[in-house]
N, C-alpha and C positions, 0 to 999 in steps of 0.2 A: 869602891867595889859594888856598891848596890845600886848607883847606877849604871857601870857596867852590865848587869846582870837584869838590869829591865831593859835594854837596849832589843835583844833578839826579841822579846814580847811585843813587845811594839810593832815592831818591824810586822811579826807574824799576823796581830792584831790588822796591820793596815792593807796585807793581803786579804783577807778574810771577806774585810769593807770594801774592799776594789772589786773583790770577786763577787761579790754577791748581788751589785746590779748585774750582772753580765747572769749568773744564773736565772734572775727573776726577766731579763729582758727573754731570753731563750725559753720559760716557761712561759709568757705570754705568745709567744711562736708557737707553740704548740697549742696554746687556746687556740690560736686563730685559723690552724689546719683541723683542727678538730671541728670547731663553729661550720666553717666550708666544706668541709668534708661530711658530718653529719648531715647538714643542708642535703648535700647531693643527695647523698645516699638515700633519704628521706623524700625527696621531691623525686626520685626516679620509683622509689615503691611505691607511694601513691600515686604517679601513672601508669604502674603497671598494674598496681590496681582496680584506676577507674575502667581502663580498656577492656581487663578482661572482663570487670561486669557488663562495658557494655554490648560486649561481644556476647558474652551468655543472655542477656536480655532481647537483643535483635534477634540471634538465633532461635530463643523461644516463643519471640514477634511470629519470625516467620513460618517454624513447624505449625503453631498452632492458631494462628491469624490468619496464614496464608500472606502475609506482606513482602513483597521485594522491591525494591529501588532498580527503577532499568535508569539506567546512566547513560545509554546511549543518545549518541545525539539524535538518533533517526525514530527513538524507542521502540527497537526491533521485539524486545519480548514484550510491552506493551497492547496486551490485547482490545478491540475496536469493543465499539457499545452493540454493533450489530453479533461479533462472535460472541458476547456475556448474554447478551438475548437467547441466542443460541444454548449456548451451555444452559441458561438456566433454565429450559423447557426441556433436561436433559431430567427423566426419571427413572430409569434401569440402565442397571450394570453394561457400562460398557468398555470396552479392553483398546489400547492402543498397543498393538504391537511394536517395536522399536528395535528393526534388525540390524543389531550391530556388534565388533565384539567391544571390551571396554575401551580401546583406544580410540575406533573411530569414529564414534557418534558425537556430530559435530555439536559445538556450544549451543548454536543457535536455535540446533533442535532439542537441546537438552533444555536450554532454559526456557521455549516456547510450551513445552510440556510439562513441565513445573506450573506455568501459569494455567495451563487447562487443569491439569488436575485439583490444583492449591482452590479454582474455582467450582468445582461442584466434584464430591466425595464419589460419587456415582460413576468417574472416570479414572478408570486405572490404567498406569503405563509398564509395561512389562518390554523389558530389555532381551533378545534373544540373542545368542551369537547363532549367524547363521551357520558358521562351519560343524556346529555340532545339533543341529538342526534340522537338516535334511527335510526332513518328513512335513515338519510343517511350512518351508519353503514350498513346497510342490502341491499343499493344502488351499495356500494363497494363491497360486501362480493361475492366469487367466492366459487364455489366447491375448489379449492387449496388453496385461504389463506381468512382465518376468518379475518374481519376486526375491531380489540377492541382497545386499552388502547395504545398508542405507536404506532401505525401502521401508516403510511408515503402510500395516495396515491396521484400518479401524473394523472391528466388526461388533457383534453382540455379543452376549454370555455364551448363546448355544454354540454362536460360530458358524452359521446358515446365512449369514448374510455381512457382506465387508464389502470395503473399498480400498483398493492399494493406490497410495501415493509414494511410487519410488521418488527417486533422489534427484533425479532432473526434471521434477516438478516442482521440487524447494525453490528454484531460482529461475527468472527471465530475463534476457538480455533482450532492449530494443534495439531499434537499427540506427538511434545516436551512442551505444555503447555504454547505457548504464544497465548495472545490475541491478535488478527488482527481487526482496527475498516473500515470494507465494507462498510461502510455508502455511502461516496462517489463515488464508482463505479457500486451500485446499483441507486442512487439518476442518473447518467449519463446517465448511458443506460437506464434508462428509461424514459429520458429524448428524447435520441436517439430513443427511439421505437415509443414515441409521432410523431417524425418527419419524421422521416424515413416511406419510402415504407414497401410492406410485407416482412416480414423476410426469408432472405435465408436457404434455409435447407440443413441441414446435415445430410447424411447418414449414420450409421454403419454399415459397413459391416455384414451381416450374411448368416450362412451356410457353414463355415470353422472351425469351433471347436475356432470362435475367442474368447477371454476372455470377451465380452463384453455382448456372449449368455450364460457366463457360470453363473447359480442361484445363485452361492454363490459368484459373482460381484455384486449381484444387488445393495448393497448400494456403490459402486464403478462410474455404471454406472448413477445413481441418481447422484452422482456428477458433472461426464460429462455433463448431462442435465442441470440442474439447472446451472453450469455454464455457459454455451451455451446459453441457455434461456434468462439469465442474461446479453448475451451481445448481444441481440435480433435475437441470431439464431433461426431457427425451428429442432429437433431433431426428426429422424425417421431412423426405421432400414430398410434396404435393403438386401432381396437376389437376386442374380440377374439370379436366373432361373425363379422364379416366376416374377420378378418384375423391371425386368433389363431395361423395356422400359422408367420406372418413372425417370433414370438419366439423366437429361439434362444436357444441355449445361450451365454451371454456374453457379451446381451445386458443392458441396462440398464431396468427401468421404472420409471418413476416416476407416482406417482399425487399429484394435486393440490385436494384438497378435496372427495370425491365428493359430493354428494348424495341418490345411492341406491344400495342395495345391488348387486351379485353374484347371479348368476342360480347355478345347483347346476354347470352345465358351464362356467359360467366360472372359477368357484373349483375346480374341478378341472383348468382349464386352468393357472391360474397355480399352484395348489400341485406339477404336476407341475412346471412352470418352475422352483420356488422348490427342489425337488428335484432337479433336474437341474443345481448349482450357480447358479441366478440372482441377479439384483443387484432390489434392489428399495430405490426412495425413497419415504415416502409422507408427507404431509402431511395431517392432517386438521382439521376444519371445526369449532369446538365449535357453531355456529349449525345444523346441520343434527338436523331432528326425528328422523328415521329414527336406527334402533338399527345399522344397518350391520354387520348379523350373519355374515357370508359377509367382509368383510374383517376383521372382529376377528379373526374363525376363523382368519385365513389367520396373522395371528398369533401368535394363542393357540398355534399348531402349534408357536411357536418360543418357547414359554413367555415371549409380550410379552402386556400385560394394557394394554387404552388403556382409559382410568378414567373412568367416568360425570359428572365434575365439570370445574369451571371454577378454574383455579390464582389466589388473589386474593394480592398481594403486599403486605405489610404494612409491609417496609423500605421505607423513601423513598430509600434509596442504591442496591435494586434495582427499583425503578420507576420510568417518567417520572411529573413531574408532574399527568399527565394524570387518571390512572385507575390501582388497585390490579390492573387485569387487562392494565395497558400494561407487559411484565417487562422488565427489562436483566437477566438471569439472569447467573450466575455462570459461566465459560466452563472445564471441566475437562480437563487435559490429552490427547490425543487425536489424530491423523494428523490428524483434520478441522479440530480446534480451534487446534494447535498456531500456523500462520500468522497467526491471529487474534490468539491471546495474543500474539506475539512483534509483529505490530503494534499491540497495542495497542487494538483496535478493537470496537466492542459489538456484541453481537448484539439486535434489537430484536422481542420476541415479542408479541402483541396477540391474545387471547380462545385461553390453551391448557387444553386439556385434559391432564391426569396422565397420565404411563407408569411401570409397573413391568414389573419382570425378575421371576419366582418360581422361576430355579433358580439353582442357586451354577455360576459360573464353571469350565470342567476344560479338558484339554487339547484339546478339539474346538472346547468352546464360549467365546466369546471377547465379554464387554459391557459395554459400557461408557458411562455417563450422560453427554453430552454437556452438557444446559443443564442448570445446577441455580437453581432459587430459594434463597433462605435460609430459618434456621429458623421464622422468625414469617410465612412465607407459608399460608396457607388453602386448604384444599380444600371449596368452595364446590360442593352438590349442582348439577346442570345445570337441571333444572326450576325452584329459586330463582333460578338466573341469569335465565335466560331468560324468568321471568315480573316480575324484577326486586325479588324481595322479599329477597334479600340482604343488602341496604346497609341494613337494620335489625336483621338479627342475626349479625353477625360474629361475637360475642363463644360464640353457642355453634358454631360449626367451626373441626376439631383444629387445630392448627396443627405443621405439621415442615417439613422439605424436601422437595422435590418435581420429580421428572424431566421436562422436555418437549421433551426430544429424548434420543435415543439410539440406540447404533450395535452391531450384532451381526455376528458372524462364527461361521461353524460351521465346521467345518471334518470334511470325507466321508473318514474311516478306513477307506473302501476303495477310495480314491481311487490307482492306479498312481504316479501322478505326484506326488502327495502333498503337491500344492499347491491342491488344489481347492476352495474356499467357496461357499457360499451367506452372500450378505452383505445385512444390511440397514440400513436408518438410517429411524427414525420422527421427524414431528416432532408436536408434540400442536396444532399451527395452522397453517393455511396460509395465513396472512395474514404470515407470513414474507416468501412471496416474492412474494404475492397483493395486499396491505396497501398503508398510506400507506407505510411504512416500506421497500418493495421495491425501494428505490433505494441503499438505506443497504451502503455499502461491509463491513460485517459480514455481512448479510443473502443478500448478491449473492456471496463466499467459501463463504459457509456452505452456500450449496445449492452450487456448483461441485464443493469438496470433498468434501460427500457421494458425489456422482455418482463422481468419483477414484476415492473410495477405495471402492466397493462394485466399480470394478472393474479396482481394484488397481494404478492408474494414479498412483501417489503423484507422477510428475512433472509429472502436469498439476492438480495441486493449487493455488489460486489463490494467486497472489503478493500479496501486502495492498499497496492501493495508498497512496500517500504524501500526505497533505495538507498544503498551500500553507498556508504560515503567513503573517498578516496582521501584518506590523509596522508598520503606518502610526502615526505619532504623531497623536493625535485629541485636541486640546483642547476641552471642553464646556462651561466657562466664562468670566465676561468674567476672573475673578481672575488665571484660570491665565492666561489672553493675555497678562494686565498684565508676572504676574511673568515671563515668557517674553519681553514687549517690553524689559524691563530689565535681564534678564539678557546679551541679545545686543545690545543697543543702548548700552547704558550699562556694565555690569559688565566685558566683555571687553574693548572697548576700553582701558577704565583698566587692566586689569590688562595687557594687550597694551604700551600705552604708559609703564606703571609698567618695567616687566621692561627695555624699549628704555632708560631713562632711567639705572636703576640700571647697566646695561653699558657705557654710557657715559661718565659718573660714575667706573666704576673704572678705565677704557681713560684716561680723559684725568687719572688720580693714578699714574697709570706710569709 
């Protein structure tokens, strides 16, 4: 009977021991969801962590550093060394108005104005809605620009003196269809006009058949202006039989395509101007017949030689497609050119004529080839051009490089002051800023800076505007659609729902 009676104990005994790896094997299951689970748990709060400190750290970067990161590829809110110039010659309070309500004041203009202000404390931007505004809408508003919805004006503290840059001066389109965002070298110079004395005037020449009297320029010359204006010059024509006494000393001319000569008193008027320190632009015309003997002259005086021929360009890397006399010349370092290069940006020359220098360089005299072509560009007689018998003998004219634009400085060694020039800048066409081409964001610098720099104004040298890069994804065939329908319809999903499967899979062998 007593072994009977240990029978059941046993029995129970042996359950006990069967059970009890299976409990301890299910307590280490549960280590091992706790170990991976703690993990996570742990590794996701210390990255939510470190983020948000270093989101509280950059944000106090930037309140009190003034630092932002422009990410863009173009670095549109990225301000030039010529606008920090600017700004930091900025010493009283000055206000930007910014008429908008909250919704529509675009990025562009918002993070551009961050950047001016973050730069000198002295510039304030105040946000107006115009609809509840009224009153100081019609405070800004000028016979030239209506001040509504988007409009940008800069004035002073007392408010007696501003500039409005509405909202279709943020952006230029050229005539290949990019967009240019001017934001910032309008927000500049008007900045600069805030500070700046009165603006220097610029003359155009008139009463020569130049292209700048001719009516069907006028939206030509409207460019001139308003870019002029833009970088706080004053624009005013000039003939100098009536009105030859208005050129002073430190004035600016610019001459634009004449078609006839200089009378003996006129060219005695300007060679004394050009002698009594003046700034002179000139552009000229290769389509005009006349020899333009009284403005070579006025040249010649400063040892510049404009050359009897038509520049034909041979490189297809410095031509358009178009025509061997449509140039992209070569852009030489230079006050003028400098902006350019550092943007990037062509300059586009259409029917020039050659420039030479025939003295060496000293300490008075100071020159320097702005446009160069390459060396297999041609110097094409003017009479073949213009009768068209050229394009059948290339092969006998020289070929070298070739100057059609260029900038002089002299500098008057009996000058007191010992800062005084006569300055000039030639271009061999004025289809420059005359042409199809007079839109083109190089084109529209290149004459600004000229005018600058002849009268020595290197802060109001044009700032290179920024272009809008197109990143739209454009499919053009059925293939591409296909492989595009497959990829996003088919391919992610399984891989989406692969990934979800395999985690699961190892979440439930744990």
């Amino acid at each position: 009977m007593k072994k009977d009676a240990n029978k059941p104990q046993e029995a129970n005994n042996k359950e006990i021991i069967s059970a009890k790896p299976r409990r301890e094997k299910k307590q280490r299951d549960y280590g091992k969801l706790l170990r991976y689970g703690g993990f996570s748990i742990a590794l996701i709060i210390i990255v939510t962590i470190v983020t948000v400190c270093v989101n509280i750290i950059c944000s106090l970067v930037e309140k009190n550093a003034g630092l932002k990161a422009d990410l863009t590829p173009e670095k549109l809110y990225t301000l030039s060394e010529l606008s920090n110039d600017v700004i930091g010659r900025i010493d009283e309070k000055l206000v930007i108005y910014s008429f908008a309500d909250d919704n529509s004041q675009s990025t562009i203009v918002e993070k551009t104005l961050e950047r001016y202000t973050a730069a000198n404390n002295q510039i304030e931007v105040k946000v107006v809605d115009p609809a509840t505004n009224p009153a100081l809408l019609r405070k800004f508003s000028t016979s030239s620009a209506t001040v509504s919805d988007g409009t940008l004006v800069v004035t002073n503290a007392a408010e007696d003196k501003f500039r409005v840059i509405t909202y279709s001066d943020y952006y230029r389109t050229t005539d290949e269809g990019v967009e240019y965002v001017v934001l910032e070298p309008r927000l500049t110079n008007a900045l600069l006009f805030m500070i700046d004395e009165e603006p220097t005037t610029v003359y155009l020449l008139s009463g020569h058949g130049e292209q700048t009297d001719d009516p069907d320029n006028a939206s030509a010359v409207q460019n001139i202006t308003d870019s002029l204006e833009g970088a706080n010059f004053q624009v005013e024509k000039l003939n100098l039989i009536t009105d030859g006494s208005n050129l002073q000393k430190g004035d600016v001319l610019m001459v634009v395509g004449p078609s006839s000569d200089l009378s003996e008193d006129e060219f005695n008027t300007l060679q004394a101007f050009l002698k009594n320190h003046g700034k002179l632009v000139m552009f000229f015309d290769p389509s005009v017949q006349e020899d333009l003997t009284y403005f070579k002259a006025l040249l010649d005086y400063y040892m510049i030689k404009v050359g009897s021929d038509v520049v034909y360009e041979q490189d297809s890397s410095m031509r358009t497609e178009l025509s061997g006399v449509e140039l992209v010349p070569e852009l030489s370092s230079h006050d003028i050119t400098d902006p350019l290069i550092e943007g990037a940006v062509n300059v586009y020359v259409h029917e020039a004529l050659s420039l030479d220098y025939y003295a060496p360089s000293s300490d008075s005299n100071e020159q320097a080839d702005l446009l160069i072509t390459s060396e297999s560009s041609l110097s094409v007689p003017i009479e073949d051009y213009l009768n068209g018998s050229y394009s059948n003998q290339l092969d006998s004219y020289l070929a070298e490089p070739r100057c059609v634009g260029m900038a002089l400085s002299v500098h008057d060694p009996n000058s007191i002051a010992g800062d005084a020039y006569t300055r000039i800048v030639v271009f061999g066409s004025s289809e420059i800023i005359m042409g199809a081409r007079q839109n083109s964001e190089g084109n529209q610098s290149l004459m600004v800076n000229s005018v600058s720099w002849v009268e020595n104004k290197l802060d109001s040298l044009s700032i290179t505007a920024k272009a809008i890069a197109d990143y739209s994804f454009v499919i053009s065939d059925l293939a591409s659609v296909r492989a595009v329908v497959i990829i996003v319809i088919v391919v992610l999903p399984v891989i989406i729902l692969g990934t979800g499967f395999i985690i699961y899979r190892r979440r439930k062998n744990l």
